[in-house]
C-alpha positions in Angstrom: 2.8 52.8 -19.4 3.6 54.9 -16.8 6.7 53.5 -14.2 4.8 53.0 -11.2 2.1 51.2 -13.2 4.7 49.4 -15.0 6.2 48.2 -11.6 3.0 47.5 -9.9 1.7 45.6 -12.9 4.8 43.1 -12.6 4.5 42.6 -9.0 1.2 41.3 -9.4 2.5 38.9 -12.0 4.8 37.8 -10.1 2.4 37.2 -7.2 0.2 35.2 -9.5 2.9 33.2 -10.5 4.3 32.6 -7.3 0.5 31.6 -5.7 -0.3 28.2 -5.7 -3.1 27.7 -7.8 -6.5 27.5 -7.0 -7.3 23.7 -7.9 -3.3 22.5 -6.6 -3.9 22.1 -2.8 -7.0 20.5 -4.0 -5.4 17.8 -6.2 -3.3 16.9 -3.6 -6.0 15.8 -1.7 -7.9 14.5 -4.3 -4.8 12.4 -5.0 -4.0 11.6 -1.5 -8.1 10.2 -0.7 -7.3 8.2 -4.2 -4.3 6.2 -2.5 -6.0 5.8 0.4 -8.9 4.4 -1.2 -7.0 2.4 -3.1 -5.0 0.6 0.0 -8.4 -0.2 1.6 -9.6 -1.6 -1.8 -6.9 -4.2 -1.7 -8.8 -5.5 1.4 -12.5 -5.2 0.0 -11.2 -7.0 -2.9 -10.1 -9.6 -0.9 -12.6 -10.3 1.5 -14.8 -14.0 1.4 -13.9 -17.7 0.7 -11.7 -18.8 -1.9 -10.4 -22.6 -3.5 -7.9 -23.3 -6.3 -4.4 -24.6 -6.1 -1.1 -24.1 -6.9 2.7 -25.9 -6.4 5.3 -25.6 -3.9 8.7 -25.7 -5.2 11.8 -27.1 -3.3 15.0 -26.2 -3.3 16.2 -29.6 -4.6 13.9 -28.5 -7.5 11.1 -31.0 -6.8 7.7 -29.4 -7.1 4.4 -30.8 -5.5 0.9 -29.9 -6.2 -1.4 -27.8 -3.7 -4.7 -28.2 -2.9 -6.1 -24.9 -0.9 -8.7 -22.5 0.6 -8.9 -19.5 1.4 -10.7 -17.2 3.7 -10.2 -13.7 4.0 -12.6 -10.7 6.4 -12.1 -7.6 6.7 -12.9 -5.3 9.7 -12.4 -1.6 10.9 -14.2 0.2 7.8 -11.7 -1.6 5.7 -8.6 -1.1 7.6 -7.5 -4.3 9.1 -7.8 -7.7 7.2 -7.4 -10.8 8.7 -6.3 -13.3 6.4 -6.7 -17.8 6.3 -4.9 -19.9 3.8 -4.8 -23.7 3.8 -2.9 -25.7 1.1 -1.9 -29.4 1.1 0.0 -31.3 -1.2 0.9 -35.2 -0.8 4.1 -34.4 1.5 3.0 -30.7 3.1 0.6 -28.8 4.5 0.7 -25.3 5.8 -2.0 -23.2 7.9 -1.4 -19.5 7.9 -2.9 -17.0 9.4 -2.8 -13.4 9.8 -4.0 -9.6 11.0 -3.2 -6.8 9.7 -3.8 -3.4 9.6 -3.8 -0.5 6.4 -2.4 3.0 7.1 -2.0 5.1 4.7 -1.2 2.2 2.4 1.3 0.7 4.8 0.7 -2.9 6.3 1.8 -4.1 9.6 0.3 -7.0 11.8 0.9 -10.6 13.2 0.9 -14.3 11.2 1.3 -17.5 12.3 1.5 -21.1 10.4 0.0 -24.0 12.7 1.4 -27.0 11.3 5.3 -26.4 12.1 4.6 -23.6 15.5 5.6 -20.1 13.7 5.2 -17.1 14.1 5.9 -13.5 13.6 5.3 -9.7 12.6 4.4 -8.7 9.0 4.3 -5.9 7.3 4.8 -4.4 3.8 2.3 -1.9 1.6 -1.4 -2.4 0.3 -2.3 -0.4 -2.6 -4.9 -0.9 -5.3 -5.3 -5.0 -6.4 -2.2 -5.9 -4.7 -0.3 -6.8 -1.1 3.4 -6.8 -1.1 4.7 -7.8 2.4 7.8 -9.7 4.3 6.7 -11.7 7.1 9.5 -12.6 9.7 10.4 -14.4 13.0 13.1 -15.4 15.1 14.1 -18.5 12.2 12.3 -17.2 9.3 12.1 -14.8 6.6 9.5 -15.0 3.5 8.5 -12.1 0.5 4.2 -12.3 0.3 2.3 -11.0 -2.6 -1.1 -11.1 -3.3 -2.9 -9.6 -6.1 -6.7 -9.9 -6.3 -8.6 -9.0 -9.7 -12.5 -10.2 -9.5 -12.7 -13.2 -8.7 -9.1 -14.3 -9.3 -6.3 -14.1 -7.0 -3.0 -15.0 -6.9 -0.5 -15.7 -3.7 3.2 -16.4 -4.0 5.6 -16.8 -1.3 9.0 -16.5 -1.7 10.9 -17.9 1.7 14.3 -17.3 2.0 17.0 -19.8 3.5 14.7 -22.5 3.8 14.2 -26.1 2.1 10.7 -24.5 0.2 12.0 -22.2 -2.3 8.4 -20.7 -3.2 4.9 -21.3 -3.0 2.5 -20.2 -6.1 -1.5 -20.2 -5.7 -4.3 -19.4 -8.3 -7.6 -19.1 -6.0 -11.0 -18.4 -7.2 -14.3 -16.8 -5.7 -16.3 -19.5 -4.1 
């Protein structure tokens, strides 16, 4: 091989090697339209009526039974959720409520609970079966998770500083 050849050969290597490959700006947006999907799913999953129960645990370490139902729509091509939950037990009973909106897998929005007057901002990240949030306002703080698969779904709320050390609900599909 002749040194010119021999040069030019190697700097077309090295150009291939240093091109991105063809299919590599196309898995990145294959990949990025799968997360995305998969924040809106969350919602789909979520939407319609719901019933089961669960327990609320105090921090004295007494723990009631829960009666609830659920409601959940979404709206905005699968972008925004707006989310009811009502539980009972013998001593409690909560309302809450809230809105929120998906970007990009990140959650943000408004909730309110009826029965004791609070309310606050949200926000947290959506992604697949599952809804990992912090709500807050002025005099409280609480960790949300939901996770929906079929007709199951599971909420826990973990407040912090408060009397209510956690809330744990099974729902099913009405």
């Amino acid at each position: 091989m002749r040194p010119k050849t021999a040069w030019s050969t190697a700097a077309f290597a090295l150009m291939l090697a240093l091109s991105p490959q063809p299919g590599a700006a196309q898995q990145q947006k294959s990949e990025a339209a799968k997360a995305k999907v998969q924040s809106e799913h969350a919602f789909a999953q979520m939407a319609g009526s719901w019933s089961g129960g669960g327990t609320l645990s105090l921090s004295s370490g007494t723990r009631e039974r829960l009666r609830c139902r659920a409601h959940h729509s979404i709206g905005q091509g699968g972008r925004s959720l707006s989310l009811s939950i009502r539980c009972a037990s013998d001593s409690y009973r909560f309302d809450l409520t809230s809105d929120v909106v998906n970007r990009r897998g990140r959650i943000y929005g408004r909730w309110s609970e009826s029965s004791n007057g609070v309310s606050g901002t949200i926000a947290g990240r959506a992604a697949a079966d599952r809804i990992r949030a912090v709500a807050t306002s002025n005099t409280f703080t609480a960790g949300l998770s939901i996770t929906t698969h079929g007709s199951r779904q599971s909420v826990s709320i973990t407040p912090r500083e408060t009397f209510i050390s956690g809330v744990h609900i099974a729902l099913r599909r009405r």
